[in-house]
C-alpha positions in Angstrom: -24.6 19.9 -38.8 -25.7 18.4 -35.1 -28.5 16.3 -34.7 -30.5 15.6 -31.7 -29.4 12.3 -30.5 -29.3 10.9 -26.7 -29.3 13.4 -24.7 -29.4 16.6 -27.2 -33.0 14.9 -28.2 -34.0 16.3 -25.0 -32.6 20.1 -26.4 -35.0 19.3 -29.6 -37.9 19.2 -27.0 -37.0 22.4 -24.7 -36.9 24.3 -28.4 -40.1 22.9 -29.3 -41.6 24.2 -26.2 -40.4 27.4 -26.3 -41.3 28.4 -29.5 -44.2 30.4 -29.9 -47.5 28.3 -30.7 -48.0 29.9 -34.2 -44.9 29.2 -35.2 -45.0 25.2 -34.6 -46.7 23.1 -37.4 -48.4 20.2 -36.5 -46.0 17.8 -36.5 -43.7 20.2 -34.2 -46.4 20.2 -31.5 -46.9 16.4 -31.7 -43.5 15.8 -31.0 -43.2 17.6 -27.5 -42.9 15.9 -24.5 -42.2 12.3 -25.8 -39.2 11.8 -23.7 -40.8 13.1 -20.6 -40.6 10.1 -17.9 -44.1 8.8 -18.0 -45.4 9.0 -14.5 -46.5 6.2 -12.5 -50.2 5.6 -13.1 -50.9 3.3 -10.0 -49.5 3.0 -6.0 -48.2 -0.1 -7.0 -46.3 0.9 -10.4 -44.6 4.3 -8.0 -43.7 1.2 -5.7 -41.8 -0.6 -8.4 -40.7 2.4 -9.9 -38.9 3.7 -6.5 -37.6 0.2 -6.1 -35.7 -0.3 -9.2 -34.1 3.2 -8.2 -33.1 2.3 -5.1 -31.5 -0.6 -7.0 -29.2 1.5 -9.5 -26.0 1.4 -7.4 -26.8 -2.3 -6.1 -25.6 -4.7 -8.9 -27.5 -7.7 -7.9 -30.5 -6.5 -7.0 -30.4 -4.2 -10.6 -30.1 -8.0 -12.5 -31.8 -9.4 -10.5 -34.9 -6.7 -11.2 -34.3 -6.9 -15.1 -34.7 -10.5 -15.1 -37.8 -10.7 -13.7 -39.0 -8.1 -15.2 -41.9 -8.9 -17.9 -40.5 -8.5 -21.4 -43.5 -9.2 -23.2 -41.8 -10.0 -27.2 -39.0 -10.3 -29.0 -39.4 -9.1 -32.2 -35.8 -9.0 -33.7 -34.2 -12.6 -33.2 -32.2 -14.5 -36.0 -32.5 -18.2 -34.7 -28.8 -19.6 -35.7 -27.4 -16.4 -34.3 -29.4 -16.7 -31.4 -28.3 -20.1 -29.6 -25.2 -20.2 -27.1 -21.8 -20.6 -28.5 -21.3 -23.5 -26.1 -24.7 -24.6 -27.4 -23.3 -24.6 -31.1 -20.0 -26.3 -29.8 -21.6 -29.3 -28.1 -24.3 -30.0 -31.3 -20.9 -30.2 -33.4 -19.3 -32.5 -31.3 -22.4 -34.6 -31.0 -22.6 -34.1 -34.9 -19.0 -35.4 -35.0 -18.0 -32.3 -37.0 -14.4 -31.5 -37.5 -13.1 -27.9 -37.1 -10.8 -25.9 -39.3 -7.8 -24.5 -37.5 -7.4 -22.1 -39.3 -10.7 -20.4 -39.7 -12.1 -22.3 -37.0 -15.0 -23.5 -39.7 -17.4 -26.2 -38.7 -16.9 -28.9 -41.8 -18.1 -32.3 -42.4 -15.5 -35.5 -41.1 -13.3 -36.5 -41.9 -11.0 -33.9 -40.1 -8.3 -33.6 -42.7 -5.3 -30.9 -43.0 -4.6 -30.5 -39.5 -8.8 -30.1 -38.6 -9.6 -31.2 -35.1 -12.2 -32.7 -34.1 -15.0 -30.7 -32.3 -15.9 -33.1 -29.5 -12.1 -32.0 -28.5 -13.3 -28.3 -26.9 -14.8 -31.0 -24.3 -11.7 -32.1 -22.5 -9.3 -29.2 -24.4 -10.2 -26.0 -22.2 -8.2 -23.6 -24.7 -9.9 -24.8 -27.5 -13.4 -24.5 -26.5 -12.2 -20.9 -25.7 -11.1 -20.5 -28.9 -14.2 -21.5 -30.4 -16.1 -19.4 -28.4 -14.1 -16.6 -29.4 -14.1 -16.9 -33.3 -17.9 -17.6 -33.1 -19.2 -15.2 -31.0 -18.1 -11.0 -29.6 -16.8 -13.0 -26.2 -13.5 -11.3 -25.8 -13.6 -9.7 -29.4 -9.8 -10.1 -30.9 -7.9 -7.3 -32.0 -7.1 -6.3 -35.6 -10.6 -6.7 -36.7 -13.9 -4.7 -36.8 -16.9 -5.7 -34.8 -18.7 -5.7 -38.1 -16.6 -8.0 -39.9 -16.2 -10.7 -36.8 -20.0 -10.8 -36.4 -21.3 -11.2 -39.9 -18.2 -14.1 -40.0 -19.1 -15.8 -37.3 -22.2 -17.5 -39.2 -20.5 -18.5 -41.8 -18.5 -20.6 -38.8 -20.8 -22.6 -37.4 -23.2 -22.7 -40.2 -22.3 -26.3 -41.0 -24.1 -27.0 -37.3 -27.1 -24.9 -37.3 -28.7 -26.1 -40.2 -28.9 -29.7 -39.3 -31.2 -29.2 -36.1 -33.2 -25.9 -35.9 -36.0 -27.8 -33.3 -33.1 -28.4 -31.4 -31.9 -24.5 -31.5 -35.6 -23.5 -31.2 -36.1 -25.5 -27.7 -32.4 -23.6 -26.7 -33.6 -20.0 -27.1 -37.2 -20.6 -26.4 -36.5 -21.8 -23.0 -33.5 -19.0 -22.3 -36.4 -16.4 -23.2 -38.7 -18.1 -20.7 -36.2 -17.7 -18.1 -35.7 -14.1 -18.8 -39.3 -13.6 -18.2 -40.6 -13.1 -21.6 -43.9 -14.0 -23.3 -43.5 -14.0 -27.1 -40.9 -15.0 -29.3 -40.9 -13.8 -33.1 -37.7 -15.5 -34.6 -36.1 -15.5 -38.2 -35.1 -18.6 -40.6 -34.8 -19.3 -44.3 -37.4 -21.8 -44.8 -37.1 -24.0 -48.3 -33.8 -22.0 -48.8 -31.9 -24.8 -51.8 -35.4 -25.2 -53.2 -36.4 -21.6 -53.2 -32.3 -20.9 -54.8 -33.3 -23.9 -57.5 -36.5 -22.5 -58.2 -35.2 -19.0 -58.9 -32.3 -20.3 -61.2 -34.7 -22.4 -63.3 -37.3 -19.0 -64.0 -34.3 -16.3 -64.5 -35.1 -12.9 -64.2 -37.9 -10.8 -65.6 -37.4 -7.2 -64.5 -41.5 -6.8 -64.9 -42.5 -7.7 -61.3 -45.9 -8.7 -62.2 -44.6 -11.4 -65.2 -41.6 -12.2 -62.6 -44.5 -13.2 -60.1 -46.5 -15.5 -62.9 -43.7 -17.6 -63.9 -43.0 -18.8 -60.3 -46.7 -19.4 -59.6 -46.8 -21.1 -63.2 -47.8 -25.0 -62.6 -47.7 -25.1 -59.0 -44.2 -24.1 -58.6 -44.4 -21.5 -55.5 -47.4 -23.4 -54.4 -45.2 -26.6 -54.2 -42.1 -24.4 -52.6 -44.2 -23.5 -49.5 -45.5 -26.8 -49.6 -41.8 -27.6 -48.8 -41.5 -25.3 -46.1 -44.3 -26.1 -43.9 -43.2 -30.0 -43.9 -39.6 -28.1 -42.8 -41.4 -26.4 -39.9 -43.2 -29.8 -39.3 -40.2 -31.4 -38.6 -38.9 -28.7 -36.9 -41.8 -28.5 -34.6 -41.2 -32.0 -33.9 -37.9 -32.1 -32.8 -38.7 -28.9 -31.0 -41.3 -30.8 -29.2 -39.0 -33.9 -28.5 -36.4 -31.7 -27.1 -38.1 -29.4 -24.8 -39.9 -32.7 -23.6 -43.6 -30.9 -24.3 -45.4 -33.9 -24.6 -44.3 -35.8 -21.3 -45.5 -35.2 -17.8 -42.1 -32.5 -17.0 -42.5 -30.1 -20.3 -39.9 -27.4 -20.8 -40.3 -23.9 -20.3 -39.8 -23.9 -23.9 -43.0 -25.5 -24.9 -45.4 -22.6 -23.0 -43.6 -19.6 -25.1 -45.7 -19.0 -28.5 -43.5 -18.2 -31.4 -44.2 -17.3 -35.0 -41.7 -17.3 -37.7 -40.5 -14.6 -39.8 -39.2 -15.9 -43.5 -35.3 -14.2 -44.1 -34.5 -13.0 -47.4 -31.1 -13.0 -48.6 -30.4 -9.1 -49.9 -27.1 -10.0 -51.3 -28.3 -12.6 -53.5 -29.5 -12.5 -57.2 -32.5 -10.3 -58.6 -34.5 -13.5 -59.1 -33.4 -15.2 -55.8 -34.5 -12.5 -53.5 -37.8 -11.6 -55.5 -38.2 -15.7 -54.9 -37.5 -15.7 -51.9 -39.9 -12.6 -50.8 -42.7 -14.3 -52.6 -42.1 -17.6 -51.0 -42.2 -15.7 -47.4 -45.5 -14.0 -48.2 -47.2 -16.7 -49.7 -46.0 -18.7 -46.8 -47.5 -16.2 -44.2 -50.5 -16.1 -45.8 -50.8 -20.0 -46.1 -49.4 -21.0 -42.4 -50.0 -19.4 -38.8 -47.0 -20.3 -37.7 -45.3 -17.5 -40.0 -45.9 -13.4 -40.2 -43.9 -11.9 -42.0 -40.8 -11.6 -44.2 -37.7 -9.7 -43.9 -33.7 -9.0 -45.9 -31.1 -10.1 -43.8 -27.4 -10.0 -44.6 -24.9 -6.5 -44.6 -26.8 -4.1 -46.0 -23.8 -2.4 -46.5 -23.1 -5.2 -49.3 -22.2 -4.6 -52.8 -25.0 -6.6 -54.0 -27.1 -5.0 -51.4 -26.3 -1.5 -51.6 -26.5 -2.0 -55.5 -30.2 -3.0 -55.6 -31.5 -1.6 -52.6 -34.6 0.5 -54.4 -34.9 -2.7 -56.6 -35.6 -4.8 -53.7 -38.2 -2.0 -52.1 -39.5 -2.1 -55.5 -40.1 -5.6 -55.3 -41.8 -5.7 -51.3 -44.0 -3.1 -52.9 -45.4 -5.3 -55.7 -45.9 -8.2 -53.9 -46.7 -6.9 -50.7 -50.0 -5.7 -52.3 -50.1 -9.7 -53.5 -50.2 -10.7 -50.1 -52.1 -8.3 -48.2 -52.4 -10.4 -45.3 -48.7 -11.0 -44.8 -46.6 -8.9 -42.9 -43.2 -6.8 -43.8 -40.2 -5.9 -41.2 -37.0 -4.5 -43.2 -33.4 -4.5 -41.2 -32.9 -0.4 -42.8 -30.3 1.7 -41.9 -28.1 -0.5 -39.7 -25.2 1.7 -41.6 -23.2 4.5 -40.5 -20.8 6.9 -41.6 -17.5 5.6 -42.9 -19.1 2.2 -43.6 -21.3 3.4 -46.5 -20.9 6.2 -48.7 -23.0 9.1 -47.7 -25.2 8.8 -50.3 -26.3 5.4 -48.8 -26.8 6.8 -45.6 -29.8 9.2 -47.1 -32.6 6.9 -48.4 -32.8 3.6 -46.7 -34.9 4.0 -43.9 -37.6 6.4 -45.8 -37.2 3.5 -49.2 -38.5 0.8 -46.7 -41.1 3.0 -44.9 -42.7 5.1 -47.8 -42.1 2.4 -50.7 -41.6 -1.1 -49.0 -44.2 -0.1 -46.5 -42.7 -1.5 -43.7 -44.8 -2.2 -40.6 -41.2 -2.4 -38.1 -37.7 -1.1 -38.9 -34.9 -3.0 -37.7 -32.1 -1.2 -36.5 -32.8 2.1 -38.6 -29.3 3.6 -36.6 -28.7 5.9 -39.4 -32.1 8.1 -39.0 -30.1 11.5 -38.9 -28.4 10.8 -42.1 -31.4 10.1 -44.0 -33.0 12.5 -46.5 -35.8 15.0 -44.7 -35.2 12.9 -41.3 -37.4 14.8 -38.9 -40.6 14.4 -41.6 -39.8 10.7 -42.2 -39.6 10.1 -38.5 -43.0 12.1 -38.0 -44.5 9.6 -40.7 -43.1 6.8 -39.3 -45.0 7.8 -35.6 -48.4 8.4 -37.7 -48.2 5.1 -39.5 -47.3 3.4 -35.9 -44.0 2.3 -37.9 -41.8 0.6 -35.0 -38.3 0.0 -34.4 -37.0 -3.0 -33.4 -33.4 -1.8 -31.0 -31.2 -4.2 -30.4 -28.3 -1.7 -28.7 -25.9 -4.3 -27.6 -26.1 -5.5 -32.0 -25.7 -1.6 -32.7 -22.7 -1.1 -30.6 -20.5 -4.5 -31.4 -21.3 -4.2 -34.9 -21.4 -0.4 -35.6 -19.7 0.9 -32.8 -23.3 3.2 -31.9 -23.9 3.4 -28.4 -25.2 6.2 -26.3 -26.1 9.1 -27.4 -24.3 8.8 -30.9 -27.7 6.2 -31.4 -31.1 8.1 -32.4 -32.8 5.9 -29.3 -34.0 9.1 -27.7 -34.9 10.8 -31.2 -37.3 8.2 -32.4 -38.8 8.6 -28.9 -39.2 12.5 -28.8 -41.0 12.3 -32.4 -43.3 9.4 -30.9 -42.3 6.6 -32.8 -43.0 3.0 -30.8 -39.2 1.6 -29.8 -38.9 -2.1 -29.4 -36.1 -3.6 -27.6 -34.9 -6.9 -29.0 -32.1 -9.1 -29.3 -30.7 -9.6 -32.7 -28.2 -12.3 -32.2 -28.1 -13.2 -28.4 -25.5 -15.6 -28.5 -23.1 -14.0 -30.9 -23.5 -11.2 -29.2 -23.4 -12.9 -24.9 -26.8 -10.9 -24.6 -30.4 -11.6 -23.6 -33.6 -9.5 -23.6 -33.2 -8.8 -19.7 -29.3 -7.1 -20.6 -31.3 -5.0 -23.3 -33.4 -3.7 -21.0 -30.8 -2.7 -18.6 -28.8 -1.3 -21.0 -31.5 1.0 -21.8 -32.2 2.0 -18.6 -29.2 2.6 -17.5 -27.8 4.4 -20.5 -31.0 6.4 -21.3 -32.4 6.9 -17.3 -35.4 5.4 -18.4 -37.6 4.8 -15.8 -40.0 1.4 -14.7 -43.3 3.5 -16.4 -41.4 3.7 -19.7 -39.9 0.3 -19.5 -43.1 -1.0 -18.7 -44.5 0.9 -21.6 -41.4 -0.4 -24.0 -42.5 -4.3 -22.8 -46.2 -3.4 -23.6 -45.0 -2.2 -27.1 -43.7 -5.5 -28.0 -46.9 -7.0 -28.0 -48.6 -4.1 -29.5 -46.7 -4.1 -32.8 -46.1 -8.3 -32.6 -47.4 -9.5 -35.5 -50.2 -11.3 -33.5 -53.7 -11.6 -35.1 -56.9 -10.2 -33.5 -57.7 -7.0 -31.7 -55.3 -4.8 -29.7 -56.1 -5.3 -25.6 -55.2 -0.9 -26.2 -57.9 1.7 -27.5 -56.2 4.0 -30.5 -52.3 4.7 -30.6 -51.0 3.8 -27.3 -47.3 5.3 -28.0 -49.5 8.9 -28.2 -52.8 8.5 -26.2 -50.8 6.1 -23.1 -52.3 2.5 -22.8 -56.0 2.4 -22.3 -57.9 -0.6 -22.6 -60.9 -1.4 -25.3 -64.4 -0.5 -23.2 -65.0 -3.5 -22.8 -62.2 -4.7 -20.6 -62.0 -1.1 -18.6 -64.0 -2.4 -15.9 -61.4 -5.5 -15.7 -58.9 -5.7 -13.6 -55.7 -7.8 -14.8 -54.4 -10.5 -12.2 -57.2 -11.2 -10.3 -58.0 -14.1 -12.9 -59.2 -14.7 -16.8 -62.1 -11.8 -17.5 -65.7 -13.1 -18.1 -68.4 -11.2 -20.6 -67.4 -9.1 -23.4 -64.1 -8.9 -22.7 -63.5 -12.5 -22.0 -64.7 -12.7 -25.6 -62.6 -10.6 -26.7 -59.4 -12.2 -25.3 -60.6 -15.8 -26.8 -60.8 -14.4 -30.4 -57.7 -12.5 -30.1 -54.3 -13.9 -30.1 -52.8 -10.4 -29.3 -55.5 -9.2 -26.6 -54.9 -12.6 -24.6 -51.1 -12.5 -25.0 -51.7 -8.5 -23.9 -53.6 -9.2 -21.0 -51.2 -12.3 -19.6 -48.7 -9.2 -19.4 -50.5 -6.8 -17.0 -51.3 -9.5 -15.2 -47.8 -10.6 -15.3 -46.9 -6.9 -14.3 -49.3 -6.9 -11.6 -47.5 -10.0 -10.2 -44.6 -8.3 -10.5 -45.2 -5.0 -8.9 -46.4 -6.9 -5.9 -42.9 -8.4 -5.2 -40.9 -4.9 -6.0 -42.6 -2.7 -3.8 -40.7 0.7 -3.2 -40.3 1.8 0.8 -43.2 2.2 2.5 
């Protein structure tokens, strides 16, 4: 069977129009026209849109454009895989870390068995490129799959990463300021040995309500998140130290807002990962500075393929817990030949329908899963986004172009959110993403534009939307009371003023038109 992907999404819309009116349900009719090029709404946006056309064949001027280009958010970002290789490298030589040679392994000193040490990649050139090599895609070796080098190349350099995550933090969050972008939503275990010691002392009770009980019983949860928000305390701190916010030259760093999301480890035990969800919601609930939870690790797994319905079993019981707390699920970041086919046909719709996922990461496998086209009609009524990170889809899955269901999740309506995943594993940044997007999909400044204002829209920022109803459906127009505004020509007073000063998401929204306004202004098309 062919499915619409890329560019035969667009064949899926000319059907869809040219059936006759009685014979297209509901849902049919709502998913016409979603791939249609928006058209400029304003002189200024036709002005930017004609100049980033003039720019396709111009490879300068094209990166130039896409770094200046507001982003808005980044909603898929794992902070260890995030930081530069050469970041990683000169923490473990400052660390005084010793590598393996043979599996090129960050481990404590002293450097025994042949182990070098790491401040050697300063003077040795070959080993630094070595280094960069085994833990990142740079120049991806031969003889292994992008899947299997990625996932490995944590394991790597995890004996750095976990010793300074302010340090990491200030790294990425000033990278993202210099790719123009606003928000940062990024991914860490917090309390991760207590949350593993906690689990192993309750055990496993397969009723989730009794499961629940015994890790609230005394205090114990309680006294687990009270653990991870002195973490993020001292995180913050050396965040703080080393983007230099408090002196008179702050960093770049210290102006991006960033919320935490609380990573669950799929491939661990029962009792671990229902721990570890619990923690994350109770967490989110308790602290500002963290949304959400979410599984990382394969999902194609043993453990994690095994007790995949378990786990959506679990996010449903204790999502209802924590009502306040938010859910993103990596889902369907499988793809035939990795899984059996089977495992391609319920992933997606388990985290949607029972999980009731707010965001899908990844979700690559759409076409495979079980009554696709109605899942991916629910997933557009319920405003379910995607978080697409394509340079992470094509290193690690080898899905690129139109083999990827980008352009399908667009022509049923459902919000798309560009991201990063793992910047520096993968030598990306949010500005490449959005290149890549363009130029593989022709998608035009409107629709990127419209992708940057998604990022905000489905953050998981408190308050009030700046946008009236479903902006993926209706287009982006603003509450009443900021209609009359008009964004860069300074903070709005009145209602809408208000409204920006009790809403985290409005204000962040409206710093991006304005931002866009700026933006248009200095990539105006021929006159």
């Amino acid at each position: 069977m062919l499915y619409p992907t890329g560019a035969a999404a667009l064949c899926l819309l000319t059907a869809l129009s040219a059936a006759p009116a009685a014979a297209q349900s509901e849902g049919d009719r709502s998913d016409k026209a979603r791939l249609t090029a928006r058209l400029p709404a304003t002189p200024a946006e036709a002005g930017t849109a004609a100049y980033l056309e003039s720019a396709r064949n111009d490879p300068g001027r094209l990166r130039d454009f896409f770094r200046k280009l507001p982003k808005g958010g980044d909603l898929h970002n794992h902070l260890s895989g995030a930081v530069s290789t050469e970041y990683l490298i000169e923490l473990a030589a400052q660390d005084g870390l010793c590598i393996e040679k043979k599996t090129m392994t960050a481990v404590q000193p002293p450097c025994k068995d042949r182990a070098r040490p790491a401040a050697d990649a300063r003077t040795d050139k070959a080993f630094h490129k070595e280094l960069v090599r085994a833990w990142s895609m740079e120049d991806f070796p031969q003889g292994e799959s992008g899947h299997d080098h990625f996932f490995a190349a944590f394991g790597k350099f995890g004996e750095v990463t976990w010793r300074h995550p302010g340090k990491l933090l200030a790294e990425v969050a000033e990278q993202a300021t210099r790719q123009n972008q606003s928000y940062l939503e990024t991914m860490a275990t917090p309390a991760s040995e207590g949350a593993k010691k906690l689990a192993e002392e309750t055990g496993w009770d397969p009723d989730p309500a009794r499961m629940h009980q015994k890790l609230l019983a005394g205090g114990k949860l309680d006294r687990l998140v009270a653990q991870a928000r002195k973490e993020a305390d001292r995180t913050n701190a050396e965040f703080r130290a080393e983007a230099r916010c408090d002196t008179a030259h702050p960093g770049g760093a210290c102006r991006l807002p960033v919320r935490w999301i609380s990573q669950v480890s799929r491939g661990s035990s029962p009792e671990r990962v229902f721990t570890q969800i619990a923690l994350g919601l109770r967490l989110a609930e308790r602290d500002p500075r963290f949304v959400a939870v979410n599984l990382v690790q394969p999902e194609d797994g043993e453990s994690a393929l095994r007790n995949y319905r378990l786990q959506m079993r679990m996010l449903n019981y204790l999502g209802k817990q924590y009502p306040k707390a938010h859910i993103t699920l990596h889902a369907g970041e499988l793809w035939p030949g990795l899984v059996k086919p089977e495992d391609l046909s319920f992933h997606i719709g388990e985290a949607v329908n029972v999980a009731k996922a707010e965001r899908i990461g990844h979700g690559v496998d759409l076409v495979h899963e079980n009554d696709w086209q109605q899942l991916a009609r629910t997933m557009a009524r319920r405003e379910t986004a995607v978080e697409v990170p394509l340079t992470s889809n094509a290193q690690i899955l080898g899905v690129k172009g139109e083999d990827h269901p980008f352009n399908t999740y667009r022509a049923y309506g459902v919000p798309v959110v560009l991201s990063t995943d793992d910047p520096g594993i993968s030598r990306t940044d949010i500005s490449r993403e959005y290149q890549y997007a363009s130029t593989t999909y022709r998608l035009r400044y409107p629709e990127l534009k419209d992708m940057a204002r998604a990022s905000l829209e489905y953050a998981f920022l408190p308050g009030r939307s700046l946008w009236r109803g479903n902006p993926t459906r209706d287009g982006h127009r603003p509450a009443s009371v900021c209609a009359a505004e008009l964004p860069g020509t300074g903070w709005p007073r009145g209602a809408c003023g208000r409204l920006l000063a009790d809403s985290p998401k409005a204000a962040a929204q409206w710093r991006l038109e304005s931002a866009f306004t700026t933006f248009e202004r200095t990539h105006p098309g021929k006159r």
